[in-house]
C-alpha positions in Angstrom: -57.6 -38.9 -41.3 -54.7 -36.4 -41.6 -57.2 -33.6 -40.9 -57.5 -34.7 -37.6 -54.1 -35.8 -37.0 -53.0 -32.3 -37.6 -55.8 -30.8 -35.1 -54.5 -33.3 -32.6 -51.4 -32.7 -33.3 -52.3 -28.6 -33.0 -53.9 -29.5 -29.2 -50.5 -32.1 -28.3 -47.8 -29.7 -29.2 -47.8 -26.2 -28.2 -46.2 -24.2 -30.7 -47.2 -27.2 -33.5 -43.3 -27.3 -35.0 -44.7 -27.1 -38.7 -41.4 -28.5 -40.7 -41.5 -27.1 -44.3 -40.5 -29.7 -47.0 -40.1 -29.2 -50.4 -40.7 -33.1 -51.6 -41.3 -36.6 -49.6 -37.9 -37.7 -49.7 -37.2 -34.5 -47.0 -40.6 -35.3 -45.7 -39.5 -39.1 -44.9 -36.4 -37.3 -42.8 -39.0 -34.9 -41.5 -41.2 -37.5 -40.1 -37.8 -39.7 -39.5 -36.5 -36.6 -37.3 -40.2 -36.6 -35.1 -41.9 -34.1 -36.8 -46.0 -34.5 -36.2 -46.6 -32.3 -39.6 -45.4 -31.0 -42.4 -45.8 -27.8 -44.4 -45.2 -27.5 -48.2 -45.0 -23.7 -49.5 -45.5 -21.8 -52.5 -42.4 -20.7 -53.0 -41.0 -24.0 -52.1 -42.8 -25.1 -55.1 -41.3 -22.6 -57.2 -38.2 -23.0 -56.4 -37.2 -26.2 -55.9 -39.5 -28.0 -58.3 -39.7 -25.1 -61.2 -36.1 -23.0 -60.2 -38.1 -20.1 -60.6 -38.9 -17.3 -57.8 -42.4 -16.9 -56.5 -44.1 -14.6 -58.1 -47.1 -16.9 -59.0 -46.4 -18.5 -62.5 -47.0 -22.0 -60.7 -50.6 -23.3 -61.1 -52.6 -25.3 -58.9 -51.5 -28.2 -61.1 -47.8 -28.1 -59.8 -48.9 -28.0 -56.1 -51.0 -30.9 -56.5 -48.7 -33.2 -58.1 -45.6 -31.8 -55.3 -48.2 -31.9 -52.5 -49.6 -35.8 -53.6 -46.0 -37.0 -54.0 -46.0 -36.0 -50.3 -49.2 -37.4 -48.9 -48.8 -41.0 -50.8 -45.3 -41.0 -49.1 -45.4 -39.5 -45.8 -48.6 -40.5 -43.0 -47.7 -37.0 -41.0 -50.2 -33.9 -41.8 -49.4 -31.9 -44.2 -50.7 -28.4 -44.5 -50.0 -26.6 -48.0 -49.7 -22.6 -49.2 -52.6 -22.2 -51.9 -51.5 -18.9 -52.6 -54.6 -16.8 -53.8 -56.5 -19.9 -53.6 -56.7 -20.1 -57.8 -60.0 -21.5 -58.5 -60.8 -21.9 -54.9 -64.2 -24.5 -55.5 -62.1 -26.5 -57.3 -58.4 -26.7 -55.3 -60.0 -27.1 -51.3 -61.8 -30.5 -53.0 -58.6 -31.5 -55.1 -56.3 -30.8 -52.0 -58.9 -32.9 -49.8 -58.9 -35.9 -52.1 -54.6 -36.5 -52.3 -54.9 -36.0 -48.7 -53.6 -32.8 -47.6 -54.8 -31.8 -44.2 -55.2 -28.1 -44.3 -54.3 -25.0 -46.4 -53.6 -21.4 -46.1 -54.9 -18.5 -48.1 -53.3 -15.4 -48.6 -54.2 -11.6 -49.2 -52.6 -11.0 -52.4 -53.9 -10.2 -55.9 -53.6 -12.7 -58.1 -50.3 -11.7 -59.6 -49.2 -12.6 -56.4 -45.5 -12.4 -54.7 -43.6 -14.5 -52.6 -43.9 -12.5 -49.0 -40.2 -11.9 -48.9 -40.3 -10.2 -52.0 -40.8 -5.8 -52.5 -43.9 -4.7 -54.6 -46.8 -7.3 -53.3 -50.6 -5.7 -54.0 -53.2 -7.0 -51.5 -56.7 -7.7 -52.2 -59.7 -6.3 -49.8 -60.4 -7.0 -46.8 -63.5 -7.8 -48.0 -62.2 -9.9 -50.9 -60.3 -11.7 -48.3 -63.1 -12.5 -46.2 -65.0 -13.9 -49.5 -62.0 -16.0 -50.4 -62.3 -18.0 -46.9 -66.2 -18.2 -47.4 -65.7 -20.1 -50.5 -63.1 -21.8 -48.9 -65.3 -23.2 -46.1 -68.1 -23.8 -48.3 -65.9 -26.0 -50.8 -64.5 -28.3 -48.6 -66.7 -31.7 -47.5 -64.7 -32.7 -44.6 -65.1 -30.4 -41.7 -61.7 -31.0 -40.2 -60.4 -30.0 -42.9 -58.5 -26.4 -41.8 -58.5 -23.5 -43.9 -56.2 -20.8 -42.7 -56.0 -16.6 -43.5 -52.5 -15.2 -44.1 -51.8 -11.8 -44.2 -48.8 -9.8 -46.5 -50.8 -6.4 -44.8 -48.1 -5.9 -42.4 -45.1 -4.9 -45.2 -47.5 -3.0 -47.5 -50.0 -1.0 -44.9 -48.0 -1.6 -41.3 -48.8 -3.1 -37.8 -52.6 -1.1 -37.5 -53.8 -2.9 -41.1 -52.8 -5.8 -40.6 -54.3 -6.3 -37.1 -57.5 -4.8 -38.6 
């Protein structure tokens, strides 16, 4: 169902006001405060449940457990950063079953950086393209949205990342 509260909501509101929270106490003031979705990031994950910066040592494990505390709490969308995706057949099905509604991807190598931070190493574009494929083919509900991001524009400028 939240898959396709958070397209409706995509079609309703125009820019969607995606509210990041970092736990479903803020997400019950999110919803509280008329929010129609929610958005849980990386490095919210990082720091706020772990105190560390985001620079990837948080598993697929942590974003689970953050992102299910959420979803059992809160009956708004909630679309969550998967980073590099980890094991990407196995996270799009686990995301799907606590309920998430969509997830973004991102460009990086593995030993990824927070996109604020100096220093981040992106994949292909051809790497990238294969992370979405799997993506796609993992999930089983096809509402479920799978989103690209991009850290191309501080590493290669404006022309890369529009490629």
């Amino acid at each position: 169902m939240s898959s396709k509260q958070f397209r409706k909501a995509l079609e309703q509101e125009k820019p969607l006001q995606v509210v990041g929270v970092i736990n479903a106490f803020v997400a019950l003031m999110a919803k509280e405060a008329g929010y129609r979705a929610l958005y849980l990031s990386g490095a919210g994950v990082a720091n706020m449940s772990f105190g560390i910066p985001d620079e990837g040592m948080t598993a697929l494990e942590h974003v689970l457990e953050d992102a299910g505390r959420i979803t059992s709490t809160v009956d708004l969308p909630l679309l969550v950063d998967i980073d590099t995706g980890w094991q990407i057949e196995k996270t799009i099905p686990a995301m799907e079953e606590i309920g998430v509604a969509a997830v973004h991807i991102e460009d990086q190598v593995d030993a990824k950086k927070c996109g604020h931070l100096e220093g981040k190493k992106l994949v292909s574009q051809k790497e990238m393209c294969k992370r979405i494929q799997a993506a796609v083919k993992a999930r089983k509900n096809p509402n479920f949205m799978i989103m690209a991001r991009t850290d191309a524009y501080a590493v290669e400028g404006m022309d890369k990342t529009i490629e």
